[in-house]
VEXNUZA-887085 format. One line per field, with one value per residue (C-alpha): z, x, y. Coordinates in nm, 2 decimals, always signed. Layout:
z = [Z	...] $
x = [X	...] $
y = [Y	...] $
END
This chain:
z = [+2.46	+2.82	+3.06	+3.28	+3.04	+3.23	+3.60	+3.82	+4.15	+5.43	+5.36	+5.02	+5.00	+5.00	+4.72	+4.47	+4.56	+4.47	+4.17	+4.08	+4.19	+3.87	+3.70	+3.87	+3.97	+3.56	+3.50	+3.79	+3.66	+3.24	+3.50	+3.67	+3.37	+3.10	+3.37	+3.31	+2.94	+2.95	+3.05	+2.79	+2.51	+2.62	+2.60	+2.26	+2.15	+2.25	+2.08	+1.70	+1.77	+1.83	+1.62	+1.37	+1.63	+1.78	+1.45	+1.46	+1.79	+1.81	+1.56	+1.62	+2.02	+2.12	+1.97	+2.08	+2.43	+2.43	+2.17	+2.33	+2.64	+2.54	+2.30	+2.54	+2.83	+2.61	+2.34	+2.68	+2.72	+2.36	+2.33	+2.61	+2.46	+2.13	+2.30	+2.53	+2.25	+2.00	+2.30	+2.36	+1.96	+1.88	+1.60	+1.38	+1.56	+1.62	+1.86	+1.63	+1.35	+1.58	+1.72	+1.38	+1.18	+1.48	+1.58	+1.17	+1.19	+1.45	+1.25	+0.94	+1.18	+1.18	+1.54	+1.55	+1.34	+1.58	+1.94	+1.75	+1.65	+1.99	+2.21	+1.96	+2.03	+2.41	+2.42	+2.23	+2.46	+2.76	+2.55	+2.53	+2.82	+2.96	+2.69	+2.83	+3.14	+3.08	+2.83	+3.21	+3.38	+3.31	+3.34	+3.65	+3.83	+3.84	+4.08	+4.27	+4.37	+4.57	+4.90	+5.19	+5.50	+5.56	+5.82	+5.96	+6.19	+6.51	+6.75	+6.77	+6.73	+6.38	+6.32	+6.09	+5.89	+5.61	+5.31	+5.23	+5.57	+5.59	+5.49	+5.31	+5.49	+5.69	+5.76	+5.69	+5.69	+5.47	+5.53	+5.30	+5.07	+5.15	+4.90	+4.87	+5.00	+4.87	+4.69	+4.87	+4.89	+5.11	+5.42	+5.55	+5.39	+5.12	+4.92	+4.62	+4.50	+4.25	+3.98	+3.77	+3.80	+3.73	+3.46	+3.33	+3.39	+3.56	+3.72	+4.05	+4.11	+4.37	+4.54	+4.86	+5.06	+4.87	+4.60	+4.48	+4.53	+4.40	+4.54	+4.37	+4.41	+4.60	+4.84	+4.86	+5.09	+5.35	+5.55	+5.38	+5.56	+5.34	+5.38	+5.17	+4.89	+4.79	+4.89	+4.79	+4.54	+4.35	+4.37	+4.07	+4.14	+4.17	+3.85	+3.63	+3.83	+3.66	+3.34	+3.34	+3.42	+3.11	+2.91	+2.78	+2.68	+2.40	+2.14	+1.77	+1.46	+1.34	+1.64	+1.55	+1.17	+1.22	+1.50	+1.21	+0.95	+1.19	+1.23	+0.81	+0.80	+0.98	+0.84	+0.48	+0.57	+0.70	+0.41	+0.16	+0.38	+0.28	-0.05	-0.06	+0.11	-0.09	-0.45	-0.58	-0.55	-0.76	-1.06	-1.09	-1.22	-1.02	-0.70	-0.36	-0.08	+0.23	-0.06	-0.06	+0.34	+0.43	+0.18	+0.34	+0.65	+0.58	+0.48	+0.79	+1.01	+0.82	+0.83	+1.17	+1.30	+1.55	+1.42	+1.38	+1.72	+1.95	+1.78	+1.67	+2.07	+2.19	+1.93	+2.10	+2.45	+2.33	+2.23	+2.56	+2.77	+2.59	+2.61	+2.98	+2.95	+2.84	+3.11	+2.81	+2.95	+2.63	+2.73	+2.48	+2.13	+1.91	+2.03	+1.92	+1.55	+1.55	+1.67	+1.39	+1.10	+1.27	+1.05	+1.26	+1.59	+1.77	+2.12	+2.39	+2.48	+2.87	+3.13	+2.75	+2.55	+2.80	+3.20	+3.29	+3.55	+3.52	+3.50	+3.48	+3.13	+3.09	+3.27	+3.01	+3.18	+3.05	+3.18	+3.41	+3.63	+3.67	+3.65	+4.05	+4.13	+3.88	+4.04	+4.35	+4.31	+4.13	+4.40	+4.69	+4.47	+4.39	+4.71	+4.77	+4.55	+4.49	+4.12	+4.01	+3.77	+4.06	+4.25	+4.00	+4.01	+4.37	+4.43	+4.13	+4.37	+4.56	+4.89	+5.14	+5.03	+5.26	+5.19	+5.47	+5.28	+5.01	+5.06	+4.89	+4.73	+4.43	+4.21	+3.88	+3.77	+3.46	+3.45	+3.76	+4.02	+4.13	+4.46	+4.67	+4.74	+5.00	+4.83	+4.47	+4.29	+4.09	+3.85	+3.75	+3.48	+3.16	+2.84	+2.90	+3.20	+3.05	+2.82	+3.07	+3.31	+2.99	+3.02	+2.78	+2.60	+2.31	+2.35	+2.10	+2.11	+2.26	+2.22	+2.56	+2.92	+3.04	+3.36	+3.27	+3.52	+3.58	+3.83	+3.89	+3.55	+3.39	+3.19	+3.36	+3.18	+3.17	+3.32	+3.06	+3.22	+3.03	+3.08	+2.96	+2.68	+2.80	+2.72	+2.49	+2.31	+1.97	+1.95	+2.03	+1.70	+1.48	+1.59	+1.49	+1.13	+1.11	+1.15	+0.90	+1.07	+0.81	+1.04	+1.37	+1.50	+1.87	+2.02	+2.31	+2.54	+2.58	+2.33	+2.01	+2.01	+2.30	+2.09	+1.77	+1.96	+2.10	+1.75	+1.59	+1.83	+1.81	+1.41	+1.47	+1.13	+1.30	+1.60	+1.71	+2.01	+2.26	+2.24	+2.47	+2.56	+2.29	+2.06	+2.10	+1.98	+1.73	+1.58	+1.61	+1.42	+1.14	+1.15	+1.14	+0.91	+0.66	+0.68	+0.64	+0.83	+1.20	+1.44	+1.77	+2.08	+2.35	+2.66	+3.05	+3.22	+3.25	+3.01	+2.77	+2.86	+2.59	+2.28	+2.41	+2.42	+2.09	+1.90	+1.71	+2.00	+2.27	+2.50	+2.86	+3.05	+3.32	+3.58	+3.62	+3.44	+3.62	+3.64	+3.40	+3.17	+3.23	+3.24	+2.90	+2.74	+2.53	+2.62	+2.92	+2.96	+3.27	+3.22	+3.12	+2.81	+2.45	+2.29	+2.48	+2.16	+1.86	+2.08	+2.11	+1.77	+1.72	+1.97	+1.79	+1.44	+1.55	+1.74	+1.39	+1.18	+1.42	+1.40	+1.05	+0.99	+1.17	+0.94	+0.66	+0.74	+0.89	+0.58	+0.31	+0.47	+0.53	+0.18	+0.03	+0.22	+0.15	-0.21	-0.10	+0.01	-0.21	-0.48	-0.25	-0.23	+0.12	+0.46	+0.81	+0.97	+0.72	+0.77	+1.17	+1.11	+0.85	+1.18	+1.48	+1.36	+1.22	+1.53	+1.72	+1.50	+1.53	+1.92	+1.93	+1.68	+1.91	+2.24	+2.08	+2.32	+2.60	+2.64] $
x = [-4.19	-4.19	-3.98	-4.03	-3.78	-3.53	-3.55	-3.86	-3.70	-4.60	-4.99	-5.22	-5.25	-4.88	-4.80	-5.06	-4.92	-4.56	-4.68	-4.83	-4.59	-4.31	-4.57	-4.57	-4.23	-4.14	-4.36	-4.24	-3.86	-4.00	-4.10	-3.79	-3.56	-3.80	-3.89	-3.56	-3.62	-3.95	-3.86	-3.59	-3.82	-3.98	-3.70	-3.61	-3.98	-3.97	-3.59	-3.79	-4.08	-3.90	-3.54	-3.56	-3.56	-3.23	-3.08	-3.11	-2.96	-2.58	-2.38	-2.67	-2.55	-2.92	-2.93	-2.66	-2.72	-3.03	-2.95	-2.62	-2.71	-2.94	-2.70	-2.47	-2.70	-2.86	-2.60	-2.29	-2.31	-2.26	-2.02	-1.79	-1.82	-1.74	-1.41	-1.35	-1.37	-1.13	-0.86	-0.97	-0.89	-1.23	-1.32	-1.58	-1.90	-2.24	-2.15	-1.89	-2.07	-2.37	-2.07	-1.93	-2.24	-2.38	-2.02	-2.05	-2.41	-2.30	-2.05	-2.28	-2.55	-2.76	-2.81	-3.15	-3.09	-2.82	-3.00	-3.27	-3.04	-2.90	-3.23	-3.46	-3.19	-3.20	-3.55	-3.49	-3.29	-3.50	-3.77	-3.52	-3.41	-3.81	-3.90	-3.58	-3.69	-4.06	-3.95	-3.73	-4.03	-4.12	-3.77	-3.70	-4.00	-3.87	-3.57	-3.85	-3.96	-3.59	-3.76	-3.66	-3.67	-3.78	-4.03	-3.77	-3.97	-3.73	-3.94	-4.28	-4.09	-4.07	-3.77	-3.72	-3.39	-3.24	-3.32	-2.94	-2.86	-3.16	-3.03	-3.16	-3.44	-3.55	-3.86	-4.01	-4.37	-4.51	-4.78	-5.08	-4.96	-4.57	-4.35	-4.22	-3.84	-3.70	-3.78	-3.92	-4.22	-4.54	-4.56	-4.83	-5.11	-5.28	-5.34	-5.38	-5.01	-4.93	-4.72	-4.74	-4.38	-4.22	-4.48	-4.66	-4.96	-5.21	-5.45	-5.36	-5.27	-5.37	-5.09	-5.15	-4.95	-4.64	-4.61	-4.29	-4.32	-4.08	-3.94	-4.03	-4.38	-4.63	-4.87	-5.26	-5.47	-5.34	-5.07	-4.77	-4.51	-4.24	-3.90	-3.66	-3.50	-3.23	-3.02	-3.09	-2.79	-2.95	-3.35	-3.54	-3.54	-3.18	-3.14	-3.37	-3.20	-2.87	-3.02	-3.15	-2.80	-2.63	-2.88	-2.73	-2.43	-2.58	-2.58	-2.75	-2.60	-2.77	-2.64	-2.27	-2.38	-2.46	-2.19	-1.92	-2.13	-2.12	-1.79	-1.71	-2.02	-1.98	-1.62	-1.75	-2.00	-1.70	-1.52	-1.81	-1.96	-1.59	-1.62	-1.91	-1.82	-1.48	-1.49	-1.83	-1.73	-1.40	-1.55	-1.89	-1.92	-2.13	-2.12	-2.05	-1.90	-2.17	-2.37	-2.25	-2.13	-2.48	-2.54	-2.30	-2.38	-2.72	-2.53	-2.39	-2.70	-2.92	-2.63	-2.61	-2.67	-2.89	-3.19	-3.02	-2.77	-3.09	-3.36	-3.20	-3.08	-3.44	-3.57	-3.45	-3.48	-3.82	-3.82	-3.67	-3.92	-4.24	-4.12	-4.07	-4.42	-4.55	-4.29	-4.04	-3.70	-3.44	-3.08	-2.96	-3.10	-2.90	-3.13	-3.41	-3.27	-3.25	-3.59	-3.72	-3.54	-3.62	-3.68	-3.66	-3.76	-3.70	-3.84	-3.73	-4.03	-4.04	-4.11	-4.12	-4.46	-4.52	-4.59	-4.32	-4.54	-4.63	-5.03	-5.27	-5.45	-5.65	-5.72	-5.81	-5.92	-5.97	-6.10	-6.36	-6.20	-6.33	-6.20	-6.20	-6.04	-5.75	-5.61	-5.66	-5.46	-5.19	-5.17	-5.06	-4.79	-4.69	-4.71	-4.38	-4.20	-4.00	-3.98	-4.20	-4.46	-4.53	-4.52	-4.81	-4.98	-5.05	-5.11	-5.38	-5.58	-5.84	-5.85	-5.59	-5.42	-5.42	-5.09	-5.06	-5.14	-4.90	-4.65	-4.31	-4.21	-4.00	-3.85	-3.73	-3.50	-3.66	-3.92	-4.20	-4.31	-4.43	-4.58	-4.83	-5.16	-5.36	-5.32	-5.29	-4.99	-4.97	-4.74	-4.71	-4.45	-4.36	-4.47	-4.13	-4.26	-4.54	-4.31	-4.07	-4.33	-4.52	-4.88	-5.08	-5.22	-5.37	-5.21	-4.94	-4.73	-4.96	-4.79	-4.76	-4.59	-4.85	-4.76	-4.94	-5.12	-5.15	-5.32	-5.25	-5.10	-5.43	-5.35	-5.67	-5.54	-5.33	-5.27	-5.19	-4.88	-4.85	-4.71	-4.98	-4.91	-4.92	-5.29	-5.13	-4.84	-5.07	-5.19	-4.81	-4.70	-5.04	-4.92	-4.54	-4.67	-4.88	-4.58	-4.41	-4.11	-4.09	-3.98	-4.06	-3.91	-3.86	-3.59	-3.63	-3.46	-3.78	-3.87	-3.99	-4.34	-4.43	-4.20	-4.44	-4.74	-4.66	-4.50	-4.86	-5.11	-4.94	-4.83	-4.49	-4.28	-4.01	-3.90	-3.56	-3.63	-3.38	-3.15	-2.86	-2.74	-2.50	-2.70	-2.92	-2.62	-2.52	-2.85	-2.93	-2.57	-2.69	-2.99	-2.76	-2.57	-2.87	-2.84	-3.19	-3.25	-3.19	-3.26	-3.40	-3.39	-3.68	-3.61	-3.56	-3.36	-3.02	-2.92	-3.08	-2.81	-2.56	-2.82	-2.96	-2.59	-2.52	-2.86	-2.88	-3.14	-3.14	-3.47	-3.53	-3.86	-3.74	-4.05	-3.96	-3.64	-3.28	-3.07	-2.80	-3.03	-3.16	-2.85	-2.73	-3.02	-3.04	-3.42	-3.58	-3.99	-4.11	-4.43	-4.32	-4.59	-4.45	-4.65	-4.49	-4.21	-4.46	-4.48	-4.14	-4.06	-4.41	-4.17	-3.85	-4.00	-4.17	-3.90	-3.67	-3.98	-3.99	-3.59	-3.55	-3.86	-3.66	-3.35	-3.53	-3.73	-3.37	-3.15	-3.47	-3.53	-3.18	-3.10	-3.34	-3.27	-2.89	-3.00	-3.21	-2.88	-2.65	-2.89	-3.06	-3.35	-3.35	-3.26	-3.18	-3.48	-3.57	-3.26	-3.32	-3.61	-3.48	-3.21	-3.40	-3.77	-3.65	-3.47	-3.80	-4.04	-3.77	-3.81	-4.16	-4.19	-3.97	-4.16	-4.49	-4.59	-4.44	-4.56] $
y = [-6.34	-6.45	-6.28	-6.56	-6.79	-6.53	-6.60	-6.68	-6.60	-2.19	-2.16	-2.24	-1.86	-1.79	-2.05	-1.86	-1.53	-1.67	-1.82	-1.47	-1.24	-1.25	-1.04	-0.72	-0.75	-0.78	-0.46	-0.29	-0.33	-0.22	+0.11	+0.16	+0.17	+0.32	+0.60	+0.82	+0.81	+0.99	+1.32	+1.29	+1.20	+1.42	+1.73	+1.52	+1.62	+1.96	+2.03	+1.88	+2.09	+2.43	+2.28	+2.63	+2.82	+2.65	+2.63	+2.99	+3.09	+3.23	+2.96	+2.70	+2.69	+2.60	+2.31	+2.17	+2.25	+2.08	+1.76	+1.68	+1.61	+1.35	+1.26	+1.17	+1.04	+0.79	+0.67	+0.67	+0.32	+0.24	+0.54	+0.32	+0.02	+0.09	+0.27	-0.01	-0.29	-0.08	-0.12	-0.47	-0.48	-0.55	-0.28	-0.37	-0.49	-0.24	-0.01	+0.10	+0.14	+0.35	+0.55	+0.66	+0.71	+0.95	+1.11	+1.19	+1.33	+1.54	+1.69	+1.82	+1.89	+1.60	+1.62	+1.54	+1.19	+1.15	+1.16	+0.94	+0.68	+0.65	+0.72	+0.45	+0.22	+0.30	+0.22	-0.12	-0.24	-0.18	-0.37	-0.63	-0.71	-0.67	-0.97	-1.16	-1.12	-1.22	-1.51	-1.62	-1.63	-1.97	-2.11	-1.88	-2.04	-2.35	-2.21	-2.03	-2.38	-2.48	-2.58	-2.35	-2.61	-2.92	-3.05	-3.32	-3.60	-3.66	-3.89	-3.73	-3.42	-3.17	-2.96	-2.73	-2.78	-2.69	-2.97	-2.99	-3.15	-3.40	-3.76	-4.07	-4.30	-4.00	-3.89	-3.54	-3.41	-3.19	-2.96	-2.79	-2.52	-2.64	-2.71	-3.03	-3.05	-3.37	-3.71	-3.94	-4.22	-4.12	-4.36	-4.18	-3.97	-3.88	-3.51	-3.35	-3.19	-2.93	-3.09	-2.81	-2.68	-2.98	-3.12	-2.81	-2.99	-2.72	-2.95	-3.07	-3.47	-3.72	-3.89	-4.14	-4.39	-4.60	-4.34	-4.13	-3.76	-3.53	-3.22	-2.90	-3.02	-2.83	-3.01	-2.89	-3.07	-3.32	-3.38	-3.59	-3.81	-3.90	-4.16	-3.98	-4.15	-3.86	-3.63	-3.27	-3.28	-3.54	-3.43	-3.35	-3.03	-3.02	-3.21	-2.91	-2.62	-2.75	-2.85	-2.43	-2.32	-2.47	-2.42	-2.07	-2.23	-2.42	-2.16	-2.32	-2.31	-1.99	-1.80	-1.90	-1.82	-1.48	-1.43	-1.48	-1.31	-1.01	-1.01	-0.98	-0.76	-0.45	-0.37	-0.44	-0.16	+0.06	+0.06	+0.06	+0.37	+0.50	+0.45	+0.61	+0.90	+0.99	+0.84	+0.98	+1.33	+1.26	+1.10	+1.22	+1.56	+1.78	+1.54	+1.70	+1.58	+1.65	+1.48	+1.16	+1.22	+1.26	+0.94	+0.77	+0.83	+0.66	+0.36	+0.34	+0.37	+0.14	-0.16	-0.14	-0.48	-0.48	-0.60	-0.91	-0.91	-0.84	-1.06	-1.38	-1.46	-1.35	-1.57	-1.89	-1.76	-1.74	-2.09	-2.21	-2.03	-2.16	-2.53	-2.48	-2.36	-2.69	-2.96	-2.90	-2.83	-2.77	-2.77	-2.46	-2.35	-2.57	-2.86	-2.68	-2.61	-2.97	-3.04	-2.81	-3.03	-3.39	-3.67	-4.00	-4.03	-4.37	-4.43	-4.69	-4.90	-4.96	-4.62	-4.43	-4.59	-4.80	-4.74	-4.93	-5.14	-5.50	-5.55	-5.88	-5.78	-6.12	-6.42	-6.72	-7.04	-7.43	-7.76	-7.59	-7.34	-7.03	-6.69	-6.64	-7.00	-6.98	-6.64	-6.73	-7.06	-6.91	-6.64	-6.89	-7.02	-6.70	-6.55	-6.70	-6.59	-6.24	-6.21	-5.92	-6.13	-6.33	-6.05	-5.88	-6.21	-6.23	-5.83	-5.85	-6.08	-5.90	-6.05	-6.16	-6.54	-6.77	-7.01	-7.21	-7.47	-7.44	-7.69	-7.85	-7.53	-7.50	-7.30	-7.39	-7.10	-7.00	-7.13	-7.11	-7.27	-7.64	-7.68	-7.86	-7.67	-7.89	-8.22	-8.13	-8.01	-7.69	-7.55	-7.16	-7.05	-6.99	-7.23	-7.43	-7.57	-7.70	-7.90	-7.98	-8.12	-8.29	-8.11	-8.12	-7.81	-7.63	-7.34	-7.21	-6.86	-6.60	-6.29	-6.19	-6.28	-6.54	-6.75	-7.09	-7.32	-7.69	-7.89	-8.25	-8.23	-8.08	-7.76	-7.52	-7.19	-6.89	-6.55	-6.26	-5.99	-5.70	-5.37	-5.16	-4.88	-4.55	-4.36	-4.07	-4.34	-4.39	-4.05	-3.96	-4.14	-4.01	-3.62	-3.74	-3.85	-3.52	-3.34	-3.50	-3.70	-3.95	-4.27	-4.38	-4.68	-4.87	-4.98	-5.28	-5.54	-5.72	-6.02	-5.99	-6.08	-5.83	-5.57	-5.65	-5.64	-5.29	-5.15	-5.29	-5.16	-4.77	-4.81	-4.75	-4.81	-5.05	-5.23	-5.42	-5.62	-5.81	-5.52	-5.45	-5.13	-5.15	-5.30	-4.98	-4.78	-4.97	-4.96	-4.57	-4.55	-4.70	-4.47	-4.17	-4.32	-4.28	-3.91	-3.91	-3.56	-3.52	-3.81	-3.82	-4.10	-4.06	-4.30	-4.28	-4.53	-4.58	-4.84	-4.56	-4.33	-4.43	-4.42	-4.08	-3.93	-4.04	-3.92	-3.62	-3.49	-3.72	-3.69	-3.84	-3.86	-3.68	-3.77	-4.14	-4.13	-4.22	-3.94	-4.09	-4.07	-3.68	-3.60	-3.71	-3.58	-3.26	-3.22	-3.34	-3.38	-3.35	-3.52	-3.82	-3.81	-3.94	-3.69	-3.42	-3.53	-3.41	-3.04	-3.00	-3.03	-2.76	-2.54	-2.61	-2.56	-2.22	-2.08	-2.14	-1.97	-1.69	-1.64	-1.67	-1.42	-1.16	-1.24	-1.24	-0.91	-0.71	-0.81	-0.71	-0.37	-0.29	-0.42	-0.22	+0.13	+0.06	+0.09	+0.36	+0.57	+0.48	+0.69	+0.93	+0.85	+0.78	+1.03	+1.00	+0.97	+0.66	+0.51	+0.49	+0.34	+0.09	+0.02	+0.10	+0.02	-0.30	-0.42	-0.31	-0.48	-0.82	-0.77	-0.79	-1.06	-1.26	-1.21	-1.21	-1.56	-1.34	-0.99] $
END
């Protein structure tokens, strides 16, 4: 219960146009590369309109001056590659299976189907790579915000340096509308500071003197001096740029899935596209071989795969790029498969639920002090002392103490304090002391850190510490049940009763308190042990580290939270908000809808038009749309939060 039982010892108008200037910059690239193709299309157009005519030119010669050129100028790159991977060894994958099914449809004069296949699949990749890009843009602005200089303070002096050079304990100065260059603690100042690329949180907060600033952030209104407290290297926005760089290496277990399922896929398709081709005409009377060619060759343009190559990476990118939207930085897409199929989330109590900052919650007084004269007496005791409750105790006082009459000092180590104010003798500490020093009391187990106080060995009350619960904790658990994780649980070091009051007051469904480090471990391996459904650990400081490597998804509050801990998590929120938790698992779980609605939709309609083929009910021109309309359709349905 009682922690003392322990020990008692640039301009404004720059910044917006940064913020703003991804946009045109994305459209004006989606211009650049679609540009070439429209005169092509157009030419494509123009060679369907008037294709009789070219079928009847001189052996067909005018169509094939007019289709192969666009043939060739859109399908090229998938032309080399296909080459390129067959001496690499690498056969079977889509730009084979493009490559033979239009080098065939060339052959019995399909041109038309041909250049379509190659020029629709053109296109798609240009809307790709556009929804990439615009699905980067909220993960790309957060290396937009890598400070250019810093304001160093020399003397009465500012130089300009570069942020890399500037050292701890120096001082630096930040102006309106500049970006913040490195962590520090404001010594001077006060301002409203954009947050938003670091936290996602769009409204503007106040920060003033003996509050941590971190760089990335963008200051508003005043000017800011700042003491550094870390290197660039180890800055918070040093920390996120690396957390953005491996997050592509993460790939989830439904990109590996279909990676391998590619890989048996395509040459399956080869030879059944064979089969199709060859046998048919042999046994069935009256069959034909450009028949069951063209038949084939349907086959082989609806199996192409890539419907399901394109969508099913953009899918998760997607999914990466709105959690960055909302302070949610994901590491790589396997975390947010995981997120989608949590069960158990457990959560670490101090800095995660709670603030993480001592506060007097109640003052309770007996024998006929008041409110007012309890505080202020157990301020000058505590004045001199360093240990953080006493330290809370004498800063919750409103005016200045005046302890020169505090006299015989002592400290009994863990316990409190006994000293002389004026004549009279006062004790402040922990219920032990009131036993060791024989006061009586009425006073049993209140729940809480309370520093009790005697006077001339006349119990006059108690002072409540708490650290309070953080304002979205409870709704952070309610959203949690509403999503239906099925067990949420907290693990502490602090004492039981404070653990049961805080598990209580948010309805958490278990607690273990008076936990070491290892203890944590041990008892998040039990949880996984259950195999009960994915589990997840949310904390932030460093003796957190070890649980939050070894959780299914381990999750750090990256504002507050130590390094070690940031950087053994899978996911990182930057707002330091525990119900930031319930909407990455709404990301996670959408992002895994979205992908498996493009998997489901590519393997149906492809399904169905193989069937299609195989009995001839289906031509060319339907088959590139059961490829390339499908692998369209998946593209947009992946970037639908993006475009």
């Amino acid at each position: 219960m009682n922690n003392y039982n322990k020990s008692h010892g640039c301009s404004c108008h720059d910044e917006e146009n940064n913020n703003h200037i991804n946009q045109p910059t994305q459209d004006a690239n989606l211009r650049q590369e679609i540009l070439p193709l429209f005169p092509v299309t157009i030419i494509y157009i123009f060679s369907l309109i008037f294709y009789q005519q070219l079928q009847n030119t001189a052996h067909g010669i005018g169509q094939y001056i007019l289709f192969i050129p666009i043939y060739i100028y859109s399908g090229w790159t998938v032309l080399y590659r296909a080459g390129k991977n067959i001496f690499k060894g690498r056969i079977f994958d889509e730009n084979f299976l493009m490559s033979v099914a239009t080098l065939a449809a060339i052959t019995i004069d399909k041109l038309p189907e041909a250049v379509a296949v190659m020029l629709f699949y053109q296109i798609g990749e240009i809307l790709q790579e556009y929804s990439v890009k615009r699905s980067r843009i909220s993960i790309k602005s957060l290396l937009e915000v890598r400070p250019d200089y810093a304001n160093l303070k020399i003397d009465d002096s500012l130089e300009k340096v570069s942020p890399e050079i500037v050292e701890i304990g120096s001082k630096i100065v930040v102006k309106p509308g500049e970006k913040i260059p490195l962590d520090g603690e404001i010594i001077s100042g006060n301002s409203q500071v954009d947050t938003s690329v670091l936290t996602g949180e769009s409204i503007p907060k106040f920060f003033t003197v003996g509050e941590t600033i971190l760089a990335g952030m963008v200051n508003q209104t005043g000017v800011l001096t700042i003491r550094v407290s870390k290197a660039f290297s180890e800055s918070s926005i040093s920390r996120i740029l690396e957390l953005v760089e491996t997050a592509k290496t993460h790939k989830s277990q439904t990109e590996r899935f279909m990676t391998i399922f590619a890989s048996y896929y395509t040459p399956v398709v080869v030879f059944l596209s064979l089969i199709i081709a060859l046998l048919p005409p042999i046994f069935i009377s009256g069959a034909t071989h450009g028949d069951w060619i063209n038949r084939a060759l349907i086959v082989l343009v609806v199996s192409c795969p890539c419907g399901l190559v394109i969508s099913i990476p953009l899918g998760y990118f997607g999914g990466v790029g709105r959690a960055a939207k909302r302070g949610i930085l994901v590491k790589g897409s396997t975390f947010l498969d995981d997120l989608a199929v949590l069960k158990t989330v457990v959560f670490d109590k101090t800095g995660t639920l709670t603030e993480g900052k001592l506060q007097v919650t109640d003052i309770m007084t007996k024998n006929g002090l008041t409110k007012s004269e309890l505080i202020e007496m157990a301020a000058k005791v505590e004045s001199l002392s360093n240990h953080p409750i006493a330290q809370t105790v004498y800063k919750y006082n409103s005016h200045k103490i005046d302890n020169s009459d505090v006299s015989e000092y002592q400290e009994i180590a863990g316990c409190g304090i006994k000293a002389k104010v004026g004549n009279k003798t006062v004790i402040a500490g922990s219920y032990r002391l009131l036993n060791i020093e024989n006061i009586e009391h009425d006073i049993c187990d209140i729940g809480d850190t309370a520093v009790h106080l005697a006077v001339d060995n006349k119990y006059v009350g108690y002072i409540i510490i708490s650290d309070q619960i953080k304002l979205d904790a409870a709704q952070a658990i309610k959203s949690l049940k509403n999503l239906g994780v099925e067990k949420t649980v907290m693990l502490t070091g602090d004492h039981r009763s404070v653990a049961q009051r805080v598990a209580k007051n948010l309805g958490l469904d278990d607690y273990k308190a008076e936990l070491l480090p290892e203890d944590k471990v041990t008892a998040i391996e039990k949880l996984l042990h259950q195999k009960n459904g994915k589990v997840a650990f949310v904390g932030d400081g460093i003796n957190d580290a070890p649980v939050i490597a070894r959780a299914d998804v381990g999750i750090a509050m990256g504002g507050m939270g130590s390094d070690a801990a940031i950087k053994s998590a899978d996911i990182v929120i930057m707002t330091d908000s525990p119900s930031q938790v319930a909407e990455a698992i709404k990301v996670g779980r959408k992002t895994r809808r979205i992908v498996w609605q493009n998997i489901g939709f590519a393997l149906g309609i492809k399904g169905l038009f193989i069937l299609l083929g195989i009995v001839g009910l289906a031509n060319i021109w339907e088959a590139v749309f059961a490829d390339m309309g499908v692998a369209l359709i998946a593209i947009f349905n992946s970037s639908r939060d993006n475009l």
